[in-house]
C-alpha positions, 0 to 999 in steps of 0.5 A: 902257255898253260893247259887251263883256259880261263885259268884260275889262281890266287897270288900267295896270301890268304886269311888267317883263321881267327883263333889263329890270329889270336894264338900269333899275338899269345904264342908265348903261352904255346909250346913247339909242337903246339905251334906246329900243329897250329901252323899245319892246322891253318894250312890245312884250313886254307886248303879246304877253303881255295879247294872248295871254291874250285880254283885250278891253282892253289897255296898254302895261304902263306899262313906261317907267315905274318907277312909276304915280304917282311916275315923273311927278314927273320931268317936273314943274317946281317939284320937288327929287327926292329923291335916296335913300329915306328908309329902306333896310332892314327889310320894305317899306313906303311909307314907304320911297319918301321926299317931295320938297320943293316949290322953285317953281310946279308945272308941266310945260310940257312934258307928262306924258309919257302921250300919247308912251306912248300913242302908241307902244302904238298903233303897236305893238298889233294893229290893231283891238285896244281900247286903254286909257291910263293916268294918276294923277291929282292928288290921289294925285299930290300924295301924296308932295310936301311942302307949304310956304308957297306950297302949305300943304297937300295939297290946295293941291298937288292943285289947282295938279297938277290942270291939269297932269293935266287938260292930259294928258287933253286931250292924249290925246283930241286923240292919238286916246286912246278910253279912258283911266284916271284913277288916284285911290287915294289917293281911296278910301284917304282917303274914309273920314276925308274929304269924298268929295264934294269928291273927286268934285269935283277929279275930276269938274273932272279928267276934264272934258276928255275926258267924251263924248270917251273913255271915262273909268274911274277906279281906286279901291284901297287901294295895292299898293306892294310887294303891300302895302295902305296904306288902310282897306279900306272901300269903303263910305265911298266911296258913295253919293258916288262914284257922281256921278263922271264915269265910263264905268267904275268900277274897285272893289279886291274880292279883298282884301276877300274880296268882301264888298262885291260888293253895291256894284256894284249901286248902281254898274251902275246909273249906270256899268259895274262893273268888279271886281277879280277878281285878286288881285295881292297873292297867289300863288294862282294863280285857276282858271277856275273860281274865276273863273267862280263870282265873275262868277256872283256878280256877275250876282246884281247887275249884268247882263254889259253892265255888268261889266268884270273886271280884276285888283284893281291894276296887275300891276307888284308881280307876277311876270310867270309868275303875272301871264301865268296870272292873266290867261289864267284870268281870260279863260277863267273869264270866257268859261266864263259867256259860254258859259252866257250864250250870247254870244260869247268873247274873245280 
């Protein structure tokens, strides 16, 4: 049970800054040092932006990376990147981000690169700000590799990443990492034609590193890759089984299904908090304050404000930074209106 009633939070990823997203696709025309500095200069910007909303709960925007999931590859061995998307025209989709082929053992000897993020976000954070680290984990990252004789299929890949990501986690506890989120979409994409206890079972094996050491939260959507959903939107199939994951926190995709599944989080509460995605990050409607507030009464129907965590329904890297800045400052303050009613103190 966390120690912020009606806690606020975000998934991972945030907007990049727009002279950053120029300076990614020019990069050649930068030094090192010239990189770094940029690197650093987004996080500080993503920073200043969740700190100024009010959130209790913050990250680094996951701004060194080009993406959640895929940015990892690079610092797995084994693995011919591909060098171009498979198809370059007509409306976005994930087919468009391509596989890559599997040329040797799976390994990353020299980390995944997470603890080097966090490491900074701590550096630059406000001291005594609650900070949260991000990373997928193997199941979602085995998604976009291509099985072969060596790894025949999806889940002979998931098993020969889970140690490389179980490594990572480690890593982050020993660098002082108090909250960690470990994202599975792929899990909750997938648990409606597969056997959601044996997710549960790579996941519980994952995290198995950090369990009464940091507070674990796991991230269950169905894909926002250029705002656009890839699975099945039925949370249902995820549960009961979901509820024996090894989570501090439980983070459940809710806008998008207008909150027809809110009764879930009552079963969730119970074994873990509640964290529902309240923001809808595929949608330029911008929530109001109230809007906001009417959804957290709902939520109090099942679960008590000690077990709830609000956050947008995803990453907020596939939204414009002027909305993502408005979602969360209305989010805080939706959420600090029934703080108020409740008589606890606000955020931010």
């Amino acid at each position: 049970m966390q120690d912020t009633p009606l806690r606020t939070s975000v998934i991972g990823s945030y907007p990049f800054p727009g002279w950053l997203e120029f300076a990614s696709q020019h990069l050649t025309q930068f030094g090192t040092d010239d990189i770094k500095e940029m690197q650093e200069d987004a996080v500080i910007a993503a920073i200043h932006d969740q700190v100024d909303a009010g959130l209790d709960v913050i990250t680094d925007g996951e701004q060194t990376r080009f993406d959640f999931n895929l940015s990892f590859y690079g610092y797995i061995e084994g693995i011919d990147l591909e060098s171009a998307s498979p198809r370059l025209f007509g409306p976005p989709a994930h087919d468009q981000r391509g596989k890559h082929a599997i040329s040797d053992d799976l390994s990353a000897p020299n980390g995944l690169g997470a603890v080097e993020e966090f490491e900074r976000l701590q550096r630059l954070a406000p001291v005594g700000q609650k900070l949260k680290a991000s990373i997928p984990g193997p199941f979602t990252m085995s998604g976009r590799l291509l099985p072969n004789d060596q790894y025949p299929h999806r889940m002979a890949i998931t098993e020969a990443l889970l140690p490389i990501v179980q490594k990572e986690i480690e890593a982050l506890v020993e660098a002082g990492c108090e909250e960690i989120c470990v994202d599975e979409p792929s899990m909750s994409c997938y648990a409606y034609k597969a056997d959601p206890a044996l997710f549960v079972d790579l996941f519980n094996r994952t995290v198995e590193p950090a369990v009464g050491k940091a507070r674990i939260c796991s991230h269950l959507c169905f894909g926002n890759y250029k705002a656009r959903g890839v699975g099945k939107r039925t949370p249902r199939a995820m549960f009961p089984a979901f509820l024996d994951m090894h989570v501090d926190e439980m983070h459940i995709e809710t806008c998008t299904t207008n909150f027809v599944f809110l009764d879930l989080i009552e079963a969730i509460s119970k074994k873990m908090d509640a964290a529902v995605g309240i923001i809808d990050v595929k949608s330029y409607y911008i929530e109001t304050p109230d809007d906001v507030a009417a959804i957290i009464r709902r939520c109090l129907e099942f679960a008590p404000a000690e077990r709830l965590v609000f956050a947008p329904d995803c990453g907020l890297s596939q939204t414009a930074r002027w909305a993502a800045k408005e979602k969360l400052k209305n989010m805080v303050t939706g959420a600090n209106i029934v703080r108020k009613e409740l008589g606890l103190p606000n955020a931010g």
